[in-house]
C-alpha positions as CSV (number, residue, x, y, z in Angstrom):
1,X,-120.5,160.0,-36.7
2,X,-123.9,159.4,-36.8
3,X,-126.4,162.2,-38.0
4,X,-129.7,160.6,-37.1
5,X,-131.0,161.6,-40.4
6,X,-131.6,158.0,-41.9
7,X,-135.2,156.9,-41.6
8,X,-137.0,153.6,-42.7
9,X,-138.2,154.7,-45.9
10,X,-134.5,155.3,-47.0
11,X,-134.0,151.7,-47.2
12,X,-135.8,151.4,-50.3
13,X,-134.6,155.0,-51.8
14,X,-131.1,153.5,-51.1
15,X,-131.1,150.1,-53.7
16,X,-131.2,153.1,-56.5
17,X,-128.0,154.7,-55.8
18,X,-126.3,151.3,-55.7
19,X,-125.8,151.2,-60.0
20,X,-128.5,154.3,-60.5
21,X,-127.8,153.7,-64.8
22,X,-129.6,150.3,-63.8
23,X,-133.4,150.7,-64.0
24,X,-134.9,148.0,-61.4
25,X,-137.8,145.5,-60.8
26,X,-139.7,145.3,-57.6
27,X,-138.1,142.0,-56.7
28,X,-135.2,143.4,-57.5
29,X,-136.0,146.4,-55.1
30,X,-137.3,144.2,-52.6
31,X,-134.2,142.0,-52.2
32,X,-131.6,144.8,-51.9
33,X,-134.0,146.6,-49.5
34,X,-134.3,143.7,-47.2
35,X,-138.1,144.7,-46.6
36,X,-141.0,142.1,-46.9
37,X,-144.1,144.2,-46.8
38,X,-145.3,144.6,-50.8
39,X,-147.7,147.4,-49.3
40,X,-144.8,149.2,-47.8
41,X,-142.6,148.9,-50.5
42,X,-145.1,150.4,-53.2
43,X,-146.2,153.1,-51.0
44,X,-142.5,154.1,-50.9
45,X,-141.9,153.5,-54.3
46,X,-145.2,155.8,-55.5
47,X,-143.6,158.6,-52.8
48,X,-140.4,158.4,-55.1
49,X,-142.7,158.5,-58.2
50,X,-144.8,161.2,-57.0
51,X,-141.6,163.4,-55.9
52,X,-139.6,162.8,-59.4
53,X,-137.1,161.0,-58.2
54,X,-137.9,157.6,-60.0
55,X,-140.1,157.0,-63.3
56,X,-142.1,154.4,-63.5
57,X,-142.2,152.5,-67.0
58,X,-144.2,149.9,-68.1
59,X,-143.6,147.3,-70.5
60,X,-146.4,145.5,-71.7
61,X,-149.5,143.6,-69.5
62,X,-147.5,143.3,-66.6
63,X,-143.9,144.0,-66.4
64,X,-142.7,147.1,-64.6
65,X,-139.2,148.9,-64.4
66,X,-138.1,151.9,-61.8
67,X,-135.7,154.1,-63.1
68,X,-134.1,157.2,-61.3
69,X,-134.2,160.6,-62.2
70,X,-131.5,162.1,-62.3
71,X,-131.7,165.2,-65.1
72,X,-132.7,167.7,-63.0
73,X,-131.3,169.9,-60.3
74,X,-133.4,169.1,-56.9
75,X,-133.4,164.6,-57.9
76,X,-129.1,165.3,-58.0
77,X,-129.3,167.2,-55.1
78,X,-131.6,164.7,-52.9
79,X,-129.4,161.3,-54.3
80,X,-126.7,162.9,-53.8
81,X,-128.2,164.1,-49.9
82,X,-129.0,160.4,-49.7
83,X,-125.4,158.8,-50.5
84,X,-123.5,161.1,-48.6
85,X,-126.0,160.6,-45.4
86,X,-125.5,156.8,-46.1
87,X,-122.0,157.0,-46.2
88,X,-121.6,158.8,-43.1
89,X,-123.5,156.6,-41.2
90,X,-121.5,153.7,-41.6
91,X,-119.7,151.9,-39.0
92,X,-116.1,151.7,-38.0
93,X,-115.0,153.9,-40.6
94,X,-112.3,156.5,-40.8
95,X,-114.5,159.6,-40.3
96,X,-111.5,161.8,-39.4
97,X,-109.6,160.9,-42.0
98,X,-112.3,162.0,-43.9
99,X,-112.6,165.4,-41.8
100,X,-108.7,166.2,-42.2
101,X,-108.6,166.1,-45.8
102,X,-111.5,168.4,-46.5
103,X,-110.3,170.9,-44.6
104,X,-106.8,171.0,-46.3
105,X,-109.1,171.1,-49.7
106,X,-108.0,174.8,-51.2
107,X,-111.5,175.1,-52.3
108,X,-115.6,174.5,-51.8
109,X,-116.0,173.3,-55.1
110,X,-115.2,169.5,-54.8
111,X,-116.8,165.7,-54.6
112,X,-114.9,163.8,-52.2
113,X,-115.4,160.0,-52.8
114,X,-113.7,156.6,-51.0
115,X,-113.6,153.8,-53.2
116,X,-111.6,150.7,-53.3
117,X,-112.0,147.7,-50.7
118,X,-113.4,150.6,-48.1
119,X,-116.4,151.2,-50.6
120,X,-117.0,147.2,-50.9
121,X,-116.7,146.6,-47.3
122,X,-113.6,144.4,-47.6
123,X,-111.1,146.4,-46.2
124,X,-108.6,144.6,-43.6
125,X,-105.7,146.0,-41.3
126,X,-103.7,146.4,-44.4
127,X,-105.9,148.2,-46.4
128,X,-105.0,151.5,-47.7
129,X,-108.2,153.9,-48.2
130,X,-109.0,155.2,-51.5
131,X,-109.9,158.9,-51.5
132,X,-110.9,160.4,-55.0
133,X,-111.2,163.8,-55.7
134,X,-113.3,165.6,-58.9
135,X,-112.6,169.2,-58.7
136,X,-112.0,171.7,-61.5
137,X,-109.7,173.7,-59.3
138,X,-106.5,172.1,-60.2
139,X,-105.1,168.9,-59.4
140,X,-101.5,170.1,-58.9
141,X,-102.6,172.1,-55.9
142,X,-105.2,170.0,-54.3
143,X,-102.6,167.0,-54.7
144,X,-100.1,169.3,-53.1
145,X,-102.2,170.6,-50.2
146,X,-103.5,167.1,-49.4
147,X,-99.7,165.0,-49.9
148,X,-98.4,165.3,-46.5
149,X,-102.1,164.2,-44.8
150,X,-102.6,161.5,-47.4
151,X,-98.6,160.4,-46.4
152,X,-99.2,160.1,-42.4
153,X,-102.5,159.1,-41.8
154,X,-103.3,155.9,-40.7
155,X,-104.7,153.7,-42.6
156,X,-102.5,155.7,-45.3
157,X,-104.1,157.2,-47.4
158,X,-104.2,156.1,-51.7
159,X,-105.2,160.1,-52.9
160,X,-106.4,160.3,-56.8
161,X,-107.7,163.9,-58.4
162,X,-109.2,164.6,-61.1
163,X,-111.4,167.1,-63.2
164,X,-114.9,166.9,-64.2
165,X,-113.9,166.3,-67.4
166,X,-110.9,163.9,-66.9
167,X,-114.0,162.2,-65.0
168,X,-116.6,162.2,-67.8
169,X,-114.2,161.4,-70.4
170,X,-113.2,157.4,-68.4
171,X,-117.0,157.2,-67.8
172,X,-117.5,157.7,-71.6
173,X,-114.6,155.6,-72.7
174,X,-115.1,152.3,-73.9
175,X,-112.1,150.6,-72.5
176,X,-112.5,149.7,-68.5
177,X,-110.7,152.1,-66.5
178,X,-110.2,153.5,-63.0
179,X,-113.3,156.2,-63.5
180,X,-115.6,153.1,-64.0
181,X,-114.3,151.4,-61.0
182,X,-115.1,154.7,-58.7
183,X,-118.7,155.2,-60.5
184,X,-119.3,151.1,-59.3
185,X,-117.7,151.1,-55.7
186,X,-117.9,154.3,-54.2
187,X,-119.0,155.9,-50.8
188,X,-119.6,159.9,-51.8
189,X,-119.0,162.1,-48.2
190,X,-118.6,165.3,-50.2
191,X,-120.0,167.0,-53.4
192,X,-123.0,164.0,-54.2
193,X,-125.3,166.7,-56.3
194,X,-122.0,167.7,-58.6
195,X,-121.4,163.9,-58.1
196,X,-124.8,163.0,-59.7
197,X,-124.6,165.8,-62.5
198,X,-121.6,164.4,-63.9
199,X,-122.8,160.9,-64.1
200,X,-126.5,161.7,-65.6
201,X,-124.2,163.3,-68.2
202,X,-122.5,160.4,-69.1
203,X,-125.7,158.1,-68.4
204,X,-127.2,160.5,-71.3
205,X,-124.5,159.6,-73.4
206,X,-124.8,155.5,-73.1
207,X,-123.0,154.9,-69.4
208,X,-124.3,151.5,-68.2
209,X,-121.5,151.0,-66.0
């Protein structure tokens, strides 16, 4: 399932969609990324700057903390480009899985997320996979469309649905819950911009994950 798309520079535009309420440090940036080169590393990090997809804020002489952006319309849509591309480039994964679902979807207007041990990585034999979906077209009928796929596949299938809303609301609330989880340990195939939209919202309102 491999689109070719991923380049080098991705690498360090990647670290930021790990926790993007989290602003980062260049060390920081430079040991998710893997990469050595300072040079390298700054000339991708003033291409983010430069493009508005990361601010740049000092704090005193010398410290220095990259945050996304995430408040506007063409930053959602590139992070969210950039997490779906990353999660479809993964390796030994369930792609078709993936592929069934979504087409059993009764609508276009959907995020489609994995989360769980799948998302971390961990996943064994046993593992069931995770599949979130945020929709506002109603639960009842995506649930019912996607119960008989969800039931057979293999590895079975662990299906959750929920609104925007529903969504925002366990993002905002102060108690842990399952939205948190998803907004931690996710891999986003579908949806990433509406994906993005809805967590800047909460970010806005005090989300630190």
């Amino acid at each position: 399932m491999k689109t070719g798309i991923i380049k080098e520079q991705y690498e360090i535009d990647r670290v930021f969609t790990r926790s993007p309420w989290k602003p980062l440090t260049y060390l920081e940036i430079q040991k998710l990324s893997k990469k050595k080169s300072k040079g390298y590393i700054y000339k991708e990090l003033k291409r983010l700057s430069y493009n508005k997809m990361i601010k740049i804020e000092r704090i005193g002489k010398r410290a220095v903390l990259y945050h996304i952006i995430l408040d506007c319309a063409s930053s959602q849509q590139y992070w969210g480009f950039l997490h779906e591309n990353t999660s479809w480039n993964l390796e030994k994964f369930p792609f078709q899985i993936i592929e069934n679902l979504r087409a059993r979807i009764p609508t276009p207007f959907f995020s489609l997320i994995v989360t769980g041990s799948y998302a971390k990585g961990k996943q064994t034999k046993e593992s069931d996979l995770d599949v979130v979906i945020i929709s506002d077209y109603g639960s009842k009928e995506i649930l019912a469309e996607l119960k008989y796929e969800a039931e057979t596949s293999i590895p079975k299938v662990h299906l959750y649905v929920f609104t925007s809303k529903e969504f925002l609301e366990m993002l905002g609330s102060k108690k842990e819950n399952y939205g948190k989880e998803i907004a931690r340990n996710n891999l986003i195939f579908f949806g990433g911009a509406s994906y993005y939209s809805i967590l800047q919202e909460a970010i806005s309102h005090g989300f630190k994950g």
